[in-house]
N, C-alpha and C positions, 0 to 999 in steps of 0.2 A: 168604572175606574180600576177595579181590580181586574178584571180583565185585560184591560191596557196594559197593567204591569205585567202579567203575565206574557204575553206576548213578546211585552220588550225584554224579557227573560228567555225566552224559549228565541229569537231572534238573537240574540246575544250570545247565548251558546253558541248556536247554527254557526256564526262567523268565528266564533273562539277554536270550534275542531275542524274547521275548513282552512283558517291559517295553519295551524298545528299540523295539517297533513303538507299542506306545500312545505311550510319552515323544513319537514322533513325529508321531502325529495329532490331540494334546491339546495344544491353547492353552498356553502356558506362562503366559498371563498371567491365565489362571483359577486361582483358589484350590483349589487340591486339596481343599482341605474344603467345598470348594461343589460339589464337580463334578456329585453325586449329589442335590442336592436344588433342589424343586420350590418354585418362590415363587406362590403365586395371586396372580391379576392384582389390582388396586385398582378403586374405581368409576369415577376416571380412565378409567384406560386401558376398563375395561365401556364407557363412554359412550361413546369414542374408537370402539372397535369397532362398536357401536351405529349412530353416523354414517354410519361408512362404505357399512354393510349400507345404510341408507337409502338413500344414491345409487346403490349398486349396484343396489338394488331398482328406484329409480326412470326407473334406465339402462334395464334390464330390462322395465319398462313399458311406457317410450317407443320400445323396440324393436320391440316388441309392438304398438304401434299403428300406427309406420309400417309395419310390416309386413300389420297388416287393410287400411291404407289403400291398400298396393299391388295388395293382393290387391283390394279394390275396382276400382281403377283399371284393373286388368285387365281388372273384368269391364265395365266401363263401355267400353273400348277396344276388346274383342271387338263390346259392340253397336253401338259409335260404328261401325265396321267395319263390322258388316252392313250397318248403314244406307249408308253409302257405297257400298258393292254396290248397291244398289236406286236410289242417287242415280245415279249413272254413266251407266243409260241415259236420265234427265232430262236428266241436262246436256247429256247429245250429243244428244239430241233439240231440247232448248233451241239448241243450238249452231248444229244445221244450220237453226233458224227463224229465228235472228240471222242468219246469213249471207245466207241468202234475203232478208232487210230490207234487211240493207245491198246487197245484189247490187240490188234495186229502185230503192234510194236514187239509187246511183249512175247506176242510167239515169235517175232523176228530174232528179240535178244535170247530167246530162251535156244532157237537155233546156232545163232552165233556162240552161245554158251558150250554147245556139243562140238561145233564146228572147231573153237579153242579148246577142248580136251584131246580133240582127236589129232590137232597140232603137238601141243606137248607131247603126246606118247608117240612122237614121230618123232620131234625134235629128239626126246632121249636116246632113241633109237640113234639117230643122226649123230650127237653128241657120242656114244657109245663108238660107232664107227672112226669119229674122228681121232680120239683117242687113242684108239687100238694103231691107226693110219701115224699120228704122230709118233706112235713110239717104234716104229718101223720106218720113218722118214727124216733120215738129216736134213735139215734145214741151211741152204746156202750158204755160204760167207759169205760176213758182210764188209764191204771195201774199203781198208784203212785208210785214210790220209798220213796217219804217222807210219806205217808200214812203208807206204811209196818215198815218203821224202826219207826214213831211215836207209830205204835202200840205195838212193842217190848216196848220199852222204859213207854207206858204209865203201860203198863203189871209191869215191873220191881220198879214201883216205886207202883205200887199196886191200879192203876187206873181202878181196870176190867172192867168195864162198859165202859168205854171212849176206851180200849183194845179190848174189842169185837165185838165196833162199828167199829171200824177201822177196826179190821181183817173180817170184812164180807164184807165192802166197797172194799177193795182190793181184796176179795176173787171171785167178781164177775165182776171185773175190767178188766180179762183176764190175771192173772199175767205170769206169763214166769214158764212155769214146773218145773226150778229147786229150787223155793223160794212156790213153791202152798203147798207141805207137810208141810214148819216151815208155813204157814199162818193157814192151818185145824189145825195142834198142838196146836199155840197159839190161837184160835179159843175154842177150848175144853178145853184147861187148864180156859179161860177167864172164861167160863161158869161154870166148876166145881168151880172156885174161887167163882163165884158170888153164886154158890148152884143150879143153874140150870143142876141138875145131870142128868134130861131127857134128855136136848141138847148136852149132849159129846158124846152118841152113833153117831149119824152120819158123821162129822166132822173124828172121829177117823176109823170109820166103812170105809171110803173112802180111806183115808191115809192107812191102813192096806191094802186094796185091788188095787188101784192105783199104790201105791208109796213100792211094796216090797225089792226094795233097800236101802231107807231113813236108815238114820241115828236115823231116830224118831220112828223107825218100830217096834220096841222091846216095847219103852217106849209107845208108844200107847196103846201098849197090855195089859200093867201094867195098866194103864191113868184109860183104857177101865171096868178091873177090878174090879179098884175101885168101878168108877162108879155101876158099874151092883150090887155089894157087897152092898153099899148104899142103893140101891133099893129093899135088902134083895134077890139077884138073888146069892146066891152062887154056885150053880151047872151052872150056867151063866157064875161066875167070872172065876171059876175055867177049866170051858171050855176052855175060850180065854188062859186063861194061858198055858195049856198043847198045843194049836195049836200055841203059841209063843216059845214054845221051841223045834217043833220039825225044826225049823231048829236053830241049833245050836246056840246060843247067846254067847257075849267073855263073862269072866269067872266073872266079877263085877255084867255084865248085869244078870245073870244065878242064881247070889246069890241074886238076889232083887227078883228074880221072885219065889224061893223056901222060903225067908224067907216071901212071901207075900201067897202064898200056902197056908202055917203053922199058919197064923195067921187068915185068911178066914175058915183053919178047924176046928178052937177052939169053 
């Protein structure tokens, strides 16, 4: 009998610290009558699941291909690599041919370097001569425009002498060929103004021979005439006049030269 109680004692216990330990690792705030049962998930949550698996998957892809793509890279790196083995002895080959160029260069510019000293102490020499030459060398005149047209204007207002200086200052000025025949014109007309009937022969003498196109060409020849007629040269005057009209003159120009004929025969 005492035995039995013992037993139901030490059996009692046994079940007193075996609740004691669940009581302690069981949620209190789980329903005891839920403890044991199994809820199947909803199509929510399926789909929810679903999703996930997809990105995982698709992590898992893209893993997967950076990872061929390294493996590529490798092997492209391994032959990038050889070939740079094989480049290496190009380059230093290349290298040592560059340097060779420029080693050349350099005695080239170092020539050119002697080559321009030996210029400079020429040029100064050259420089030196020019110098000594300019101050020994008048230098041209150069051809007025207001010279030429003052000496019309001094002409017109009946300044000959101030007209004649002018038209000789321009006249060796270098003027431009198509103003040189009015400059000999007014040059002779100045002179005959002044009475200096010697100095219109050359002046016109030029202009006639130069300038056979001028517009002054004819009246030269009349100018010229004159002149010579002045001098008592009538077989002179009348010279120039017959070689003025063998080429045709317009018909104004043709009747000065016959009424001046006529008056040189009387």
């Amino acid at each position: 009998m005492i035995k039995k109680y013992i037993l139901i004692i030490f059996a009692s216990f046994l079940f007193a610290c075996t609740t004691l330990s669940q009581s302690n690792s069981i949620d209190s705030s789980i329903n005891t009558a839920d403890r044991h049962i199994w809820i199947p998930p909803d199509e929510n949550d399926l789909e929810q699941r679903r999703i996930l698996q997809s990105g995982f998957d698709e992590i898992e892809h893209d893993i997967e291909v950076l990872f061929m793509k390294s493996e590529i890279l490798d092997s492209d790196e391994i032959d990038m690599r050889a070939g740079i083995k094989e480049i290496f002895p190009n380059i230093e080959s290349m290298d040592a041919a560059i340097s060779g160029m420029i080693d050349q260069e350099k005695t080239h510019v170092a020539e050119l370097g002697q080559r321009l000293d030996s210029v400079r102490l020429n040029s100064k020499a050259v420089q030196s001569e020019v110098a000594k030459l300019s101050k020994s060398i008048t230098p041209d005149p150069v051809f007025s425009s207001k010279d030429y047209f003052d000496a019309f204007l001094h002409f017109k207002k009946g300044h000959y002498l101030k007209s004649k200086q002018l038209f000789k200052k321009t006249l060796i000025s270098n003027p431009p060929y198509l103003v040189t025949d009015n400059i000999l014109f007014g040059l002779a007309m100045s002179q005959y103004r002044l009475g200096n009937i010697s100095k219109v022969s050359n002046p016109l003498s030029r202009l006639i021979s130069e300038y056979p196109n001028s517009e002054k060409w004819y009246m030269s020849h009349l100018v010229l005439a004159l002149s010579l007629y002045k001098q008592r040269e009538k077989s002179q005057a009348l010279h120039i006049l017959q070689n003025g009209l063998k080429k045709p003159p317009p018909h104004f120009i043709r009747s000065m030269f016959m009424n001046l004929s006529q008056l040189i025969q009387k």
